[in-house]
Each structure stands twice: as structure tokens, then as C-alpha cells.
C-alpha positions in Angstrom: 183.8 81.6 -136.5 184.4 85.2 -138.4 184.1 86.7 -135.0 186.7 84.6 -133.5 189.3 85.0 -136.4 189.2 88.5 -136.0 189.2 88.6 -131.9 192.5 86.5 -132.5 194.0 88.8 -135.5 193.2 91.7 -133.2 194.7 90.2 -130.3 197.6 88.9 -132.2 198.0 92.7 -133.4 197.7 94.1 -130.3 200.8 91.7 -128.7 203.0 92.7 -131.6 202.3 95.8 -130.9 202.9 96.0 -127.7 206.2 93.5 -128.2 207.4 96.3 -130.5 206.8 98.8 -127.8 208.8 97.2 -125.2 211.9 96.6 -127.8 211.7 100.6 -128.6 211.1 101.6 -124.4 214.3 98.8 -123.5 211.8 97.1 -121.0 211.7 93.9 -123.2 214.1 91.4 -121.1 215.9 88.3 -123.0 215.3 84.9 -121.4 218.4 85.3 -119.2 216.9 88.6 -117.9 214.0 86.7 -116.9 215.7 84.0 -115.1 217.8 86.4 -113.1 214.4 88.2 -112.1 213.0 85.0 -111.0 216.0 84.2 -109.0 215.6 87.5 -107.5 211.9 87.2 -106.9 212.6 83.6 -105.4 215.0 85.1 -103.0 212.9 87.8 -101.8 210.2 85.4 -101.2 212.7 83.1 -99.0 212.9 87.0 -96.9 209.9 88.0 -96.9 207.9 84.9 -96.8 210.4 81.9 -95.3 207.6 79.5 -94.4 206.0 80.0 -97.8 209.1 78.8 -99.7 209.6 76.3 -97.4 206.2 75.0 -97.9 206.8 75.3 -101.9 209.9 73.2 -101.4 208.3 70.4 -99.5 206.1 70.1 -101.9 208.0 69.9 -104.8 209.8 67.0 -102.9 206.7 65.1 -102.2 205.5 65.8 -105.9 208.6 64.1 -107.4 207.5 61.2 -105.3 204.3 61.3 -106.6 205.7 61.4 -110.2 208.1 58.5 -109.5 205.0 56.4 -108.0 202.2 57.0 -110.8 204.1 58.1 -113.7 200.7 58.0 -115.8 198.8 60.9 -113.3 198.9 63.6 -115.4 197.8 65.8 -112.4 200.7 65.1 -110.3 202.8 66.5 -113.2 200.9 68.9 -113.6 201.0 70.3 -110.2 204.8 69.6 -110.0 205.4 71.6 -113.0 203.3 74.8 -111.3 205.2 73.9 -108.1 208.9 74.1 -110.4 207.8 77.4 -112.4 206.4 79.3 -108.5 210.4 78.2 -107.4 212.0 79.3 -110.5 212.9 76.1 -112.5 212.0 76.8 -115.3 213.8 73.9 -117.0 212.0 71.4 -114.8 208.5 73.5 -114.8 208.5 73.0 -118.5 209.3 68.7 -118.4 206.6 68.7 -116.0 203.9 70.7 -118.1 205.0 69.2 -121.3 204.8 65.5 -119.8 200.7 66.2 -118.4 200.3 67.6 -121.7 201.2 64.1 -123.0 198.8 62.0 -120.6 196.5 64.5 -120.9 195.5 66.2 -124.5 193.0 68.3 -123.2 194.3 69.2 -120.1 194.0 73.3 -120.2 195.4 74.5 -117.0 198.8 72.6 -118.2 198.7 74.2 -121.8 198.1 77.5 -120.2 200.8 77.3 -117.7 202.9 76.3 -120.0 202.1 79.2 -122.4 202.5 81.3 -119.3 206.2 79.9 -118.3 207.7 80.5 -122.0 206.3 84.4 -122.0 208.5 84.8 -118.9 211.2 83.0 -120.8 211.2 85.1 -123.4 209.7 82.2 -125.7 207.1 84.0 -127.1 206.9 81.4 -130.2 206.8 78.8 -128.0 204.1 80.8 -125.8 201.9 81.2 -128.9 201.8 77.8 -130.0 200.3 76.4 -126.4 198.0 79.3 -126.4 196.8 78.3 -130.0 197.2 75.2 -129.3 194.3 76.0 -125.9 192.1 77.1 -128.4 192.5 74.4 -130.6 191.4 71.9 -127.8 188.6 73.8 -126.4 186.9 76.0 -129.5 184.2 76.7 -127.0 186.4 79.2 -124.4 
């Protein structure tokens, strides 16, 4: 348990750190930095990849069905939340994490998503808290 406190104060070090770092270099982006990047990136996916954004598209569609037909699947949220945060919505990417979160306490690919989505926000609060909150639910990672 000593071990693990201190592999967390050292990591939590470490990101501050590096947090203060970026601030000093100017590389740290706000949150509407980060969105305009991830427009960018999803344009230059619809160049350089058309058929893989296409597919990405589709899928969301058939996802939201999902959803709207077994509201209680927390995998089908899940997956629709990936699906919004690989297109760029963030907005909806986080509903959709949040929500299998609900149906699902112990589902760990949707806390860590989720914990991913908000450090490309910006949210790095927000980004803590699932990561803790990761840990929390499965002391045995």
C-alpha cells in the first residue's frame, strides 16, 4: 500500500511538473486550442483517410440506434462515446462515457477514456478524478 502511495505522489509530481513546463515553453493549449486541433485532425483524416471517416460516421449512426433501443447496455455507450471522442465531439463523447459509467461502476475502459477525453480538453481536474477514480475500482492494476 506504501508502495503505491508513493508510485502515485511520484507520478502526480511528475505531471505537475511537466504541466508547469508546458505553461513556461507556451505548448500548454486551453480547451478551445484542443477543439480546434481536433477539428483540424478530423479534417485531415476526411483527406487523407475518406473511407475511414466515413466508416466512423456510420457507425456513430448505428450506435445512436443502439443507445435508443437498449438504453441499459452500458457497452453500446460506451462504444458510442469512443466513436464521438475519434470524430471530435467531445461534448457527446463525454454523455456517452459518463452514461456507461452509470450502468456500469466498474467499467474501466469507460473511466479511462473518459480520463483521456478531458486531458485533451484541457480538464485536467476532471482527468484526475476518473483516473483516481480507475484506481479506486480496481486497487489490483
Amino acid at each position: 500500500m506504501k508502495k503505491m502511495i508513493l508510485l502515485i505522489s511520484i507520478l502526480c509530481i511528475g505531471a505537475i511538473g511537466i504541466f508547469l513546463w508546458l505553461v513556461g515553453t507556451g505548448e500548454y493549449q486551453s480547451s478551445k486550442e484542443n477543439e480546434e486541433r481536433v477539428r483540424i485532425r478530423k479534417e485531415d483524416l476526411g483527406k487523407a483517410n475518406p473511407e475511414l471517416l466515413e466508416k466512423l460516421e456510420n457507425s456513430r449512426e448505428a450506435l445512436e440506434q443502439k443507445v435508443k433501443e437498449t438504453p441499459d447496455d452500458s457497452t453500446f455507450w460506451f462504444e458510442l462515446g469512443t466513436n464521438k471522442y475519434q470524430l471530435g465531439d467531445y461534448a457527446g463523447a463525454e454523455n456517452a462515457l459518463k452514461k456507461a459509467t452509470e450502468l456500469n461502476p466498474v467499467a474501466i475502459n469507460a473511466l479511462i477514456n473518459l480520463g483521456v477525453l478531458y486531458q485533451d480538453i484541457g480538464e485536467h481536474e476532471n482527468a484526475e478524478r476518473s483516473f483516481q477514480d480507475v484506481v479506486k475500482r480496481h486497487p489490483n492494476l
